[in-house]
N, CA, C and O atoms as a DFTB+ gen file, in Angstrom:
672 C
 N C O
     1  1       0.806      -1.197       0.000
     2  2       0.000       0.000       0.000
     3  2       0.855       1.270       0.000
     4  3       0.623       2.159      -0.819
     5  1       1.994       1.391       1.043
     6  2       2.899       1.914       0.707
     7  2       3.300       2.935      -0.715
     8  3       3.289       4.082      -1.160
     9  1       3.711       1.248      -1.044
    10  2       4.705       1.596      -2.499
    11  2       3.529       2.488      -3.912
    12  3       3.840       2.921      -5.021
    13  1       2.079       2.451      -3.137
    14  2       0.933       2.516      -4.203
    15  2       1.082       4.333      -3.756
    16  3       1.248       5.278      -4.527
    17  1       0.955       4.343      -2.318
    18  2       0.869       5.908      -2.302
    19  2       2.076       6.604      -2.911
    20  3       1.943       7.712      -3.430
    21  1       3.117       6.053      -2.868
    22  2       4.561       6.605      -3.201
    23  2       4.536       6.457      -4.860
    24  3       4.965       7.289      -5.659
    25  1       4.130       5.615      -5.058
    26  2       4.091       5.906      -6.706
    27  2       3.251       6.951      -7.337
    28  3       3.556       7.557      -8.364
    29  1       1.978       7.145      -6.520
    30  2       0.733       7.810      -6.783
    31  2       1.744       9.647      -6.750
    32  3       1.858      10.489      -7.641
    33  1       2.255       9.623      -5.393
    34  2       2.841      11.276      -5.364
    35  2       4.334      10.781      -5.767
    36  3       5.139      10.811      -4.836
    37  1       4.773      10.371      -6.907
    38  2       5.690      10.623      -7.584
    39  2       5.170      10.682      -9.034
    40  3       5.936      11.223      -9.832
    41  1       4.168      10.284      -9.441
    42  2       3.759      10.850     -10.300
    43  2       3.285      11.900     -10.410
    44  3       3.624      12.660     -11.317
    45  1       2.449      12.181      -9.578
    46  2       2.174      13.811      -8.949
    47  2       3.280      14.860      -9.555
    48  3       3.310      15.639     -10.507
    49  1       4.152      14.482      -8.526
    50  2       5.283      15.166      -8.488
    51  2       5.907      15.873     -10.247
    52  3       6.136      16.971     -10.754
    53  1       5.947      14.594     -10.582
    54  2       6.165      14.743     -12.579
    55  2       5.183      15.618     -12.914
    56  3       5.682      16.565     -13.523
    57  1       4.585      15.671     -12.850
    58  2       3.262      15.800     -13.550
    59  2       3.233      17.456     -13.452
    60  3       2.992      18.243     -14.367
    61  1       3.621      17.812     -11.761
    62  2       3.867      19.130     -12.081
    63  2       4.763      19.752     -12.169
    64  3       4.738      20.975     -12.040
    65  1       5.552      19.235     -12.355
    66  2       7.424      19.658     -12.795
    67  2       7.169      20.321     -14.435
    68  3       7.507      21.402     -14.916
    69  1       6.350      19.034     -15.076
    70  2       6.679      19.045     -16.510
    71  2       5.910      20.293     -16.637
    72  3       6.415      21.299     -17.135
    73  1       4.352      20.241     -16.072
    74  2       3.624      21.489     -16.112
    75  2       4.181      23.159     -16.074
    76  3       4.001      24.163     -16.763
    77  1       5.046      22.757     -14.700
    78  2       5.815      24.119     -14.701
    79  2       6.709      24.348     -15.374
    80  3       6.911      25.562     -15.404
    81  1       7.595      23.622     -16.141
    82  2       8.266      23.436     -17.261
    83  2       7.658      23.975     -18.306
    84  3       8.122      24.939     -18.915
    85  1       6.375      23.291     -18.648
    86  2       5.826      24.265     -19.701
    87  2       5.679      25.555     -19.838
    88  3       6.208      26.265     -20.693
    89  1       4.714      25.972     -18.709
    90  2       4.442      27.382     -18.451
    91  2       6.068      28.028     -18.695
    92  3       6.183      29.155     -19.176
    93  1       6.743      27.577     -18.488
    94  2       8.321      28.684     -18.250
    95  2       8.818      28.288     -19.656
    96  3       9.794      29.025     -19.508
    97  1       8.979      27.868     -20.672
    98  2       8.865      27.582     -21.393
    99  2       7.943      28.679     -22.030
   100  3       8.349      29.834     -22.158
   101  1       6.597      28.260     -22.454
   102  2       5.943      29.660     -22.865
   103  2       6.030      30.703     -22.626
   104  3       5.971      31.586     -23.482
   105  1       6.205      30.918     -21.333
   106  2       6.468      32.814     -21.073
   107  2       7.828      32.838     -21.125
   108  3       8.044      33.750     -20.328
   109  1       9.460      32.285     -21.702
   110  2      10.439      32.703     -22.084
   111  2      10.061      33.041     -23.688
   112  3      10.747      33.831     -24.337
   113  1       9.018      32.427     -24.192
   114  2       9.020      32.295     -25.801
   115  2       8.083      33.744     -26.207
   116  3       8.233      34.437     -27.214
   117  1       6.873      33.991     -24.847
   118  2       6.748      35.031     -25.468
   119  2       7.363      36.286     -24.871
   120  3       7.072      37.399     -25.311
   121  1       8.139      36.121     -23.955
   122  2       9.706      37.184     -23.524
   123  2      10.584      37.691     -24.800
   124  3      10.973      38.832     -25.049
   125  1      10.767      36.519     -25.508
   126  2      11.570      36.698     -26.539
   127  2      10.655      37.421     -27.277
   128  3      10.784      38.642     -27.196
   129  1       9.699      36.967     -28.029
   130  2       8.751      37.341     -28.926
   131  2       8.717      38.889     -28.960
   132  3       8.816      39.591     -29.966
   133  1       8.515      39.403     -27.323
   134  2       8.317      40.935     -27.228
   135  2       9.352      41.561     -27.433
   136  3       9.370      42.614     -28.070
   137  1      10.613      40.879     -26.807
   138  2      11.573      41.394     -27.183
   139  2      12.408      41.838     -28.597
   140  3      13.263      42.717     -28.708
   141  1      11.743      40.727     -29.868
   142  2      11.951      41.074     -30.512
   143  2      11.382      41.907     -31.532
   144  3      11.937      42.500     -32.457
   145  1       9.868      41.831     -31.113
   146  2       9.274      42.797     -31.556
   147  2       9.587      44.335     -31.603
   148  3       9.677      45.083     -32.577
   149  1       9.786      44.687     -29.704
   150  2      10.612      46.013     -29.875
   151  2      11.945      46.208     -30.404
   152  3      12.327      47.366     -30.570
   153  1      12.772      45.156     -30.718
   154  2      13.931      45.606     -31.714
   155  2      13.771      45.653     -33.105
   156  3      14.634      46.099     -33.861
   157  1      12.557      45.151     -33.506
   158  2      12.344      45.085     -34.868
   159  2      12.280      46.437     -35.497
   160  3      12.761      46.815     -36.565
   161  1      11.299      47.345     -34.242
   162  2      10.644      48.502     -34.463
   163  2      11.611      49.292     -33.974
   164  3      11.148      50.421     -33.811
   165  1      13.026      49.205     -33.586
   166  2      13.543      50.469     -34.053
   167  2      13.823      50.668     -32.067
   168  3      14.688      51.521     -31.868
   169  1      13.268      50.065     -30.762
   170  2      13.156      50.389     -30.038
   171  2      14.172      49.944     -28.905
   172  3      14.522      48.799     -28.617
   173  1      14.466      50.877     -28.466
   174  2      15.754      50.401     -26.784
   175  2      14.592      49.676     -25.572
   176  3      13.397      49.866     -25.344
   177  1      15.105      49.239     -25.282
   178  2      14.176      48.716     -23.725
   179  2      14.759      49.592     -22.696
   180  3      15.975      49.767     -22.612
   181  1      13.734      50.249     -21.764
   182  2      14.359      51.112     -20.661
   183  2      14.020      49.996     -19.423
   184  3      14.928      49.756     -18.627
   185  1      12.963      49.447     -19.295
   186  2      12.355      48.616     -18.625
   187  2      11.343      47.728     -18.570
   188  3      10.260      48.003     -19.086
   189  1      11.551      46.618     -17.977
   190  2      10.663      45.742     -17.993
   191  2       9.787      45.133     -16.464
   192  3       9.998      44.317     -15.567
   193  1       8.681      46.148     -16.883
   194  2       7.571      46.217     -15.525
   195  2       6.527      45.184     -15.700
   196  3       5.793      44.879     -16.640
   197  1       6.734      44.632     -14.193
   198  2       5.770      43.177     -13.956
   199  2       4.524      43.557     -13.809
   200  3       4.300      44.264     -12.827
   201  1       3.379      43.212     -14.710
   202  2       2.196      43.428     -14.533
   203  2       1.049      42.260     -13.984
   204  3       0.176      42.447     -14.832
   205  1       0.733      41.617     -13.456
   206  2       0.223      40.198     -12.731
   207  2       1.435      38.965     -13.268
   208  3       2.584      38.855     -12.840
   209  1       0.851      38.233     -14.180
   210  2       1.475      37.205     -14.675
   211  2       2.431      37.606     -15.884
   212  3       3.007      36.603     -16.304
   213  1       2.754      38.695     -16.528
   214  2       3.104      39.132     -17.596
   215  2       3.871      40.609     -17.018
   216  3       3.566      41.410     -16.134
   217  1       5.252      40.499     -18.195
   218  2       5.798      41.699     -17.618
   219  2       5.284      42.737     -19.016
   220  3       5.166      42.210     -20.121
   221  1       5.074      43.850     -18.874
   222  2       4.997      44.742     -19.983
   223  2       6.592      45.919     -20.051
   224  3       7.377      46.276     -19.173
   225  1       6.518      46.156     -21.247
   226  2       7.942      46.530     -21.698
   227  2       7.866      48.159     -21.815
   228  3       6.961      48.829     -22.312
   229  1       8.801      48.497     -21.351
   230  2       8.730      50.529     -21.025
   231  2       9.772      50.472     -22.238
   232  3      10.754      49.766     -22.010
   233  1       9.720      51.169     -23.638
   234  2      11.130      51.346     -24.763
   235  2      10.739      52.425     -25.150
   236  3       9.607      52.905     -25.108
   237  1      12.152      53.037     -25.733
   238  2      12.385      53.831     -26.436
   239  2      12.374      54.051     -27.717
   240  3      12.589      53.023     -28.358
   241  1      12.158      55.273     -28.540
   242  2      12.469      54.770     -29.810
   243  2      12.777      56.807     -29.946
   244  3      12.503      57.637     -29.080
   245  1      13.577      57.128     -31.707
   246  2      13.860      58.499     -31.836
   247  2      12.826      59.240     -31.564
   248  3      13.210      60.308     -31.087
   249  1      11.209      59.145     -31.679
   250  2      10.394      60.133     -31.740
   251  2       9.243      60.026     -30.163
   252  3       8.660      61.019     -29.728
   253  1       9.124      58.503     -29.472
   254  2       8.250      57.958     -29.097
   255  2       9.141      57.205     -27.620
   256  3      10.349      56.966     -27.632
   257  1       8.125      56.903     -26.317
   258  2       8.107      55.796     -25.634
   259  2       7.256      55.310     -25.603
   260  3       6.246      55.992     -25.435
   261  1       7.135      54.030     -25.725
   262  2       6.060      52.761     -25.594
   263  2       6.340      52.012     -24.175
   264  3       7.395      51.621     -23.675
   265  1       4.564      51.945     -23.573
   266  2       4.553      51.199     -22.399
   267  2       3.596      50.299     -22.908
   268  3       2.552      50.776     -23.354
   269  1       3.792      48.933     -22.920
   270  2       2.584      48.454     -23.764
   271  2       2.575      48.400     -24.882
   272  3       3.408      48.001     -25.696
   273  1       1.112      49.021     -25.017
   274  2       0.208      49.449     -26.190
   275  2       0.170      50.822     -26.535
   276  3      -0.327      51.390     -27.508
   277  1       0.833      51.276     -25.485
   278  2       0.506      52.868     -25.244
   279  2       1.693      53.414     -25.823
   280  3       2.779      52.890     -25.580
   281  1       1.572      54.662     -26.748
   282  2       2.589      55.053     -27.651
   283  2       2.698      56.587     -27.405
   284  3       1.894      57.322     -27.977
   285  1       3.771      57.173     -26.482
   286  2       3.648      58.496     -25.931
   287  2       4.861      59.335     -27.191
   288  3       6.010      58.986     -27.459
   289  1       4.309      60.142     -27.578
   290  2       5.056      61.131     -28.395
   291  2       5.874      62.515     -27.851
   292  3       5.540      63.659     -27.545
   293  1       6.990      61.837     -27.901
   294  2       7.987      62.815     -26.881
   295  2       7.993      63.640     -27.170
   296  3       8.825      64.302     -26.550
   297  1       7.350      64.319     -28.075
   298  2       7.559      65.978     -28.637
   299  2       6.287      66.309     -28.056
   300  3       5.947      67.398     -28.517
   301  1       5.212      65.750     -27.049
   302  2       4.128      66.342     -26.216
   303  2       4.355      65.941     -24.866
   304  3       3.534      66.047     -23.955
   305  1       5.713      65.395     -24.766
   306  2       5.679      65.220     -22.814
   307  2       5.826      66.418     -22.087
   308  3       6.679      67.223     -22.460
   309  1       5.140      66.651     -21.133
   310  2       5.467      68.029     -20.388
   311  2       5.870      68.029     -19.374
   312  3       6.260      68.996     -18.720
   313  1       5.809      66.131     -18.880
   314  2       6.495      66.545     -17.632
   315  2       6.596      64.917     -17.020
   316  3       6.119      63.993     -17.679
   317  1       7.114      64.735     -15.996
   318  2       7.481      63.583     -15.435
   319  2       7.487      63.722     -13.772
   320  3       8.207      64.508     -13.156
   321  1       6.598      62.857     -13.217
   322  2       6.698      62.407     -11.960
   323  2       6.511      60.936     -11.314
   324  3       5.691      60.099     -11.691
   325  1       7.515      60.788     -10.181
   326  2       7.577      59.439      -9.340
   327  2       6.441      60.076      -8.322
   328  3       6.350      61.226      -7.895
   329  1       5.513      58.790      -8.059
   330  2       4.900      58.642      -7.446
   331  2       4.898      57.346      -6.354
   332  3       5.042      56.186      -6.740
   333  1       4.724      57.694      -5.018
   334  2       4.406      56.884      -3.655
   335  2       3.093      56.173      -3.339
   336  3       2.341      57.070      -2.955
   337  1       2.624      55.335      -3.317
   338  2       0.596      55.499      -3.188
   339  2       0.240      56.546      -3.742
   340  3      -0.376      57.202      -2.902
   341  1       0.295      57.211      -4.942
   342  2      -0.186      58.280      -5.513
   343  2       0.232      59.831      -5.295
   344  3      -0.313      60.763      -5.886
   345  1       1.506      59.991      -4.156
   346  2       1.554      60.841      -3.595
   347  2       3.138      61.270      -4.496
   348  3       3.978      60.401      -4.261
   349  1       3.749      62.538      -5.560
   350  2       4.693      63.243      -6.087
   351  2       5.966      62.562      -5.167
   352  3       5.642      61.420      -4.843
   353  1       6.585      62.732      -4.933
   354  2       8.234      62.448      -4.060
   355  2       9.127      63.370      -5.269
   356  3      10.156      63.876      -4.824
   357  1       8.866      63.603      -6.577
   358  2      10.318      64.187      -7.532
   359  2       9.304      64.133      -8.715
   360  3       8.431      63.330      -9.047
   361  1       9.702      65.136      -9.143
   362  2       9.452      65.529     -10.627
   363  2       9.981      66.357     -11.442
   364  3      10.611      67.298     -10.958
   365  1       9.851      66.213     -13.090
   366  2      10.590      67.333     -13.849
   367  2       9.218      68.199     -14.633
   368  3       8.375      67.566     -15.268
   369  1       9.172      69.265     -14.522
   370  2       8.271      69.862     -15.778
   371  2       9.226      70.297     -17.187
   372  3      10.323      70.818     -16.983
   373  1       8.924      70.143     -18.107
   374  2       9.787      70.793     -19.219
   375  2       9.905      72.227     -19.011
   376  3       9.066      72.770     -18.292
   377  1      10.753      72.856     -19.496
   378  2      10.461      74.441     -19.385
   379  2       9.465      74.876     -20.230
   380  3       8.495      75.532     -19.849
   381  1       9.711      74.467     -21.586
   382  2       8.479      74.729     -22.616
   383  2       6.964      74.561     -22.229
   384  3       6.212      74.950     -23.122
   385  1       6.409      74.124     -21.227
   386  2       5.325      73.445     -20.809
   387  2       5.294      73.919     -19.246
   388  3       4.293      73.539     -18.640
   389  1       6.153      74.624     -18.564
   390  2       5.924      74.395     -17.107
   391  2       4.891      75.601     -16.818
   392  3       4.901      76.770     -17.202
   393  1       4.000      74.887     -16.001
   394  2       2.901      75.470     -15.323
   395  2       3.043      76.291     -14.203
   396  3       2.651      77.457     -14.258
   397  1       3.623      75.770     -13.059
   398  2       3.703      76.144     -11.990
   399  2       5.649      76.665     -11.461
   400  3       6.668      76.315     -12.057
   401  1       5.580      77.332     -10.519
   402  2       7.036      77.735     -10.362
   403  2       7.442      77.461      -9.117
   404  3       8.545      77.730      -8.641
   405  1       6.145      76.684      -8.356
   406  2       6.692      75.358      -7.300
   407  2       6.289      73.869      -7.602
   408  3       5.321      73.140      -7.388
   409  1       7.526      73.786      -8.212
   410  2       7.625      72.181      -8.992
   411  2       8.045      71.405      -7.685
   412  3       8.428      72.005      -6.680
   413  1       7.960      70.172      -7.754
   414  2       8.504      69.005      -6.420
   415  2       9.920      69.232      -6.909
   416  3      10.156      69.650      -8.043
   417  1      10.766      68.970      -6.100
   418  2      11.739      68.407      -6.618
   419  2      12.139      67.571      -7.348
   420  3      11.669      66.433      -7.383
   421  1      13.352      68.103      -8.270
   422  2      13.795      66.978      -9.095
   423  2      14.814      65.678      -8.930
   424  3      15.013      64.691      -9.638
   425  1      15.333      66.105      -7.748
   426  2      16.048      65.055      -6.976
   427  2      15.514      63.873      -6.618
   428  3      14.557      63.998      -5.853
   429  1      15.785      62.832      -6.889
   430  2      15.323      61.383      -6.374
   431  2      15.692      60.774      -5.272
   432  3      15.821      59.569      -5.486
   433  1      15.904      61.052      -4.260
   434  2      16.495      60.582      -2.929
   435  2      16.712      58.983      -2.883
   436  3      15.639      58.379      -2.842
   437  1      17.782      58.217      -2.879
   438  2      18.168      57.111      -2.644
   439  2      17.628      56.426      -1.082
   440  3      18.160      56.750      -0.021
   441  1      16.566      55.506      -1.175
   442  2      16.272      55.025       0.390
   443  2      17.009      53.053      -0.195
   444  3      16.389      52.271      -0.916
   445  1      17.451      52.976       0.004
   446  2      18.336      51.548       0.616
   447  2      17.696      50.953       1.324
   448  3      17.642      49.738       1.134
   449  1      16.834      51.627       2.594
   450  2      16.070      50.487       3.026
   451  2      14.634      49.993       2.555
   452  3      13.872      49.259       3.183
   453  1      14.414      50.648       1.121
   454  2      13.057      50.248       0.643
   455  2      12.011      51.000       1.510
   456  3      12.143      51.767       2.464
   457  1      10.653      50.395       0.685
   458  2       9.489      51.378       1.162
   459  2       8.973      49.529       1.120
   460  3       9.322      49.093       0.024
   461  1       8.357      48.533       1.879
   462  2       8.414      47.415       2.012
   463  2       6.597      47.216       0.804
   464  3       6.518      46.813      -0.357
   465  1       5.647      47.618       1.594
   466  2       4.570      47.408       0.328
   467  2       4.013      48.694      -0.231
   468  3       2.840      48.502      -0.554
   469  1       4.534      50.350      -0.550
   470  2       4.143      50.938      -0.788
   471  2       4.040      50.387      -2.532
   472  3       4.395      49.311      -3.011
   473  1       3.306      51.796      -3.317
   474  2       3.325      51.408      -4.500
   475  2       4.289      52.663      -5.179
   476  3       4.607      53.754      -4.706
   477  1       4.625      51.985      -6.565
   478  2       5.747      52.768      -7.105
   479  2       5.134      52.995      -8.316
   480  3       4.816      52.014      -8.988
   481  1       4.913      54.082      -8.712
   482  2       4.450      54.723     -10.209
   483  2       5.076      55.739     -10.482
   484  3       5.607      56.417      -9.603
   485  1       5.150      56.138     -12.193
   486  2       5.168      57.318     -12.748
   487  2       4.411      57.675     -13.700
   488  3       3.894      57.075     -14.643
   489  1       4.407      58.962     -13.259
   490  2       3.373      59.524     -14.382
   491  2       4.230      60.463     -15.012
   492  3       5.248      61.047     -14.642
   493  1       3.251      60.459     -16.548
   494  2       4.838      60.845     -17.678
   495  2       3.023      61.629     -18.270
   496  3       2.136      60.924     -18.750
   497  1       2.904      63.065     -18.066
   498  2       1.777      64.321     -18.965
   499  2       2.651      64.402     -20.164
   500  3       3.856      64.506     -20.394
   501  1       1.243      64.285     -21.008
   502  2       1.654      64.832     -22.351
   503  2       0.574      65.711     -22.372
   504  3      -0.211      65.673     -21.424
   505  1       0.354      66.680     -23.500
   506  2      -0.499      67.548     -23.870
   507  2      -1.831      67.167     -24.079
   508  3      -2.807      67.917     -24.051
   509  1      -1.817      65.783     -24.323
   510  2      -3.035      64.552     -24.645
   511  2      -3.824      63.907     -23.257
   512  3      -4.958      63.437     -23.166
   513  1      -2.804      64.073     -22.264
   514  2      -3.305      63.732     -20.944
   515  2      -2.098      63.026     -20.471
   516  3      -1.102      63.036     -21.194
   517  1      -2.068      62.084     -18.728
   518  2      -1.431      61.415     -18.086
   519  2      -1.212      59.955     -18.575
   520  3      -2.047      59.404     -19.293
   521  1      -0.124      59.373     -18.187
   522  2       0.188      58.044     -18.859
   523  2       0.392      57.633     -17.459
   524  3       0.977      58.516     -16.832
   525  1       0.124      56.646     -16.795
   526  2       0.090      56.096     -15.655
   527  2       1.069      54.789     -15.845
   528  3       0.572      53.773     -16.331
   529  1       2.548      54.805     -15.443
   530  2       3.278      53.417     -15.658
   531  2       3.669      52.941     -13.917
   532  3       4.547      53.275     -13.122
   533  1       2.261      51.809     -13.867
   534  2       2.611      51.301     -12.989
   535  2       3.907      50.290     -12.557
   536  3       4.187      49.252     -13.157
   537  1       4.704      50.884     -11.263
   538  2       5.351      50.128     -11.214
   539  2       5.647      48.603     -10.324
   540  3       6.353      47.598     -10.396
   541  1       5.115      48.911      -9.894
   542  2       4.275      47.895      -8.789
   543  2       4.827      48.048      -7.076
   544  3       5.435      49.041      -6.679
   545  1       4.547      47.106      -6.377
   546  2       4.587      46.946      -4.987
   547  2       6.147      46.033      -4.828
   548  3       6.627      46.082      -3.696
   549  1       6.390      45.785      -5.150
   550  2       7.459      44.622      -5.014
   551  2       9.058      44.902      -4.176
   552  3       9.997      45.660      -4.422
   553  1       8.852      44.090      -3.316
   554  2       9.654      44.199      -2.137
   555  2      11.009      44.072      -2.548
   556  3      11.127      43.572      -3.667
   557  1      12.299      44.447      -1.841
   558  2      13.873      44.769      -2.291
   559  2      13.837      45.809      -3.333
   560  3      14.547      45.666      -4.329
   561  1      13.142      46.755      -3.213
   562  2      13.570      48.162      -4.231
   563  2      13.201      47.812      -5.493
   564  3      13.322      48.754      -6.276
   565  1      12.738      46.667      -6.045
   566  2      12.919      46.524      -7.103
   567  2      11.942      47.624      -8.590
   568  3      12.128      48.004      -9.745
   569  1      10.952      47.688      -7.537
   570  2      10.049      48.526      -8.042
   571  2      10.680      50.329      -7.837
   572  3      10.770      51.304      -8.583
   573  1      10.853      50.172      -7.081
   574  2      11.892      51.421      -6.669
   575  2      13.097      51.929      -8.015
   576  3      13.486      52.986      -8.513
   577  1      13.355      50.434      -8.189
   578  2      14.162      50.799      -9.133
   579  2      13.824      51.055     -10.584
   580  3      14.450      51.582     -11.503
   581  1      12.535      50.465     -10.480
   582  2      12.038      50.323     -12.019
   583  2      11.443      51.597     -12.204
   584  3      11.554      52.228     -13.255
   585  1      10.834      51.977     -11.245
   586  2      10.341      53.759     -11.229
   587  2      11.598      54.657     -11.631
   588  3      11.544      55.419     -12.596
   589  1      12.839      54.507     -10.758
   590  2      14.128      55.543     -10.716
   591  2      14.390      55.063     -12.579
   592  3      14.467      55.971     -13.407
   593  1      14.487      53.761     -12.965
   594  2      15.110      54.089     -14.325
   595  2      14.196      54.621     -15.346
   596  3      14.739      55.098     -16.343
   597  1      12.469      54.635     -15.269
   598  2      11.566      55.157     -16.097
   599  2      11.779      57.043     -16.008
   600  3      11.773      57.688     -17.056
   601  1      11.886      57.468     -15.170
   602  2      11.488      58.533     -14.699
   603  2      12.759      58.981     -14.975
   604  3      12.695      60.156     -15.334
   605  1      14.109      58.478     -14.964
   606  2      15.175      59.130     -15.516
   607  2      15.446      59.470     -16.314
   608  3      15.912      60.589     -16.531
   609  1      15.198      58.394     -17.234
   610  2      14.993      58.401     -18.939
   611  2      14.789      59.435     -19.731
   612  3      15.437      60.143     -20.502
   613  1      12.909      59.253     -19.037
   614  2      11.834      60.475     -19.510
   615  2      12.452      61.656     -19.128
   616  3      12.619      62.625     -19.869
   617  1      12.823      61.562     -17.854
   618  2      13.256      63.200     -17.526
   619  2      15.379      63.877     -18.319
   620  3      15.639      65.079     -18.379
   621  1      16.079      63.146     -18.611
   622  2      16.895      62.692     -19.320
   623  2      16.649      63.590     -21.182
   624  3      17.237      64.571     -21.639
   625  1      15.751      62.867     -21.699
   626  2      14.851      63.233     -22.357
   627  2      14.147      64.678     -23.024
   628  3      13.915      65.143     -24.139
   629  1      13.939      65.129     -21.312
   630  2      13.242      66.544     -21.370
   631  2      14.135      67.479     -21.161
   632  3      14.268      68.341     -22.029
   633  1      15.108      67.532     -19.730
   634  2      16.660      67.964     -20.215
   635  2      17.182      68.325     -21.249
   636  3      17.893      69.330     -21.262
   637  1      16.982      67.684     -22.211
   638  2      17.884      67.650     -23.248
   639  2      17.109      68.360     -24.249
   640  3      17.652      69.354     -24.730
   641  1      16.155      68.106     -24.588
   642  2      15.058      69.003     -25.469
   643  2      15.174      70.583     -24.831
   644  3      15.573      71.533     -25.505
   645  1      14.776      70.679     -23.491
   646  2      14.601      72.053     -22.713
   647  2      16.401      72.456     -23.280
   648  3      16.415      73.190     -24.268
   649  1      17.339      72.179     -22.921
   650  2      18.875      72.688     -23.385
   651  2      18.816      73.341     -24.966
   652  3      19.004      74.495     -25.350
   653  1      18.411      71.870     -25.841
   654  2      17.927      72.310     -27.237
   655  2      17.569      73.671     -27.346
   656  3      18.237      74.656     -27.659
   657  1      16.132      73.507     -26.961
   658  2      15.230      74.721     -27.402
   659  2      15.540      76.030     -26.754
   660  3      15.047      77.073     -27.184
   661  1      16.634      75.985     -25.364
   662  2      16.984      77.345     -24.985
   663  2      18.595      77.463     -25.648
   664  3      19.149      78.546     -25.461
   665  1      19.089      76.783     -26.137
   666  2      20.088      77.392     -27.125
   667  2      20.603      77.225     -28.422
   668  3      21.750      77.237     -28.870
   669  1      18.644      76.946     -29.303
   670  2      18.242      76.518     -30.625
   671  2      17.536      77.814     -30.825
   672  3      16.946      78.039     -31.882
């Protein structure tokens, strides 16, 4: 009787090895897939943000960033902010576009010891409206980090346009 249960959960056992095998298997194939999609089109990867079961891809390209599906036209960004549970911590406004003349800061303060389940977003205004790139909750900075390299980029980006256009 034994040897019946022990065979019974070693097949088990297979059964979901191979399963999880599969699944990892499919989501490396469509990892690749995306990946090569955005190189096809011309695009850098800035980041790759975990969305439930699926990561979605933050890239670059000369005119555009793509989060997704979502296709932001860098010649209408006006501005860039990291967000806490919804709450500013750093932001850039373009000069061409700036509204207000008490902006958050643009400094990103380094915390090392993490924010353990807060949430990490940025929001990247264009003239069209807000782009919301969630970054998620995820514990060891990681989200922390995925916010600091989106928000650098974009703001990176606007820098460089604002320099342009004040000595173009």
């Amino acid at each position: 009787m034994q040897e019946l249960i022990a065979a019974a959960a070693a097949i088990l056992l297979l059964v979901t090895a191979a399963s999880l095998g599969t699944a990892l298997h499919g989501f490396r194939k469509r990892r690749r897939a995306q990946l090569a999609h955005e190189l096809e089109h011309g695009r850098q990867i800035v980041a790759e943000v975990p969305s439930g079961t699926e990561m979605t891809l933050f890239s670059e390209a000369d005119e555009t960033f793509s989060y997704g599906a979502t296709t932001l036209d860098k010649g209408r960004i006006t501005a860039a902010r990291v967000l806490i549970n919804g709450t500013p911590i750093t932001a850039y406004e373009s000069r061409q576009f700036q509204r207000s003349a008490t902006a958050v800061s643009a400094a990103f303060e380094d915390r090392p010891e993490g924010i353990a389940h807060d949430r990490w977003d940025v929001a990247i205004e264009t003239l069209d409206g807000t782009t919301m790139v969630a970054c998620g909750a995820i514990r060891e900075r990681i989200s922390q980090e995925l916010a600091r390299r989106i928000f650098d980029r974009v703001k990176q980006y606007l820098v460089e346009r604002d320099g342009a256009t004040a000595s173009g």
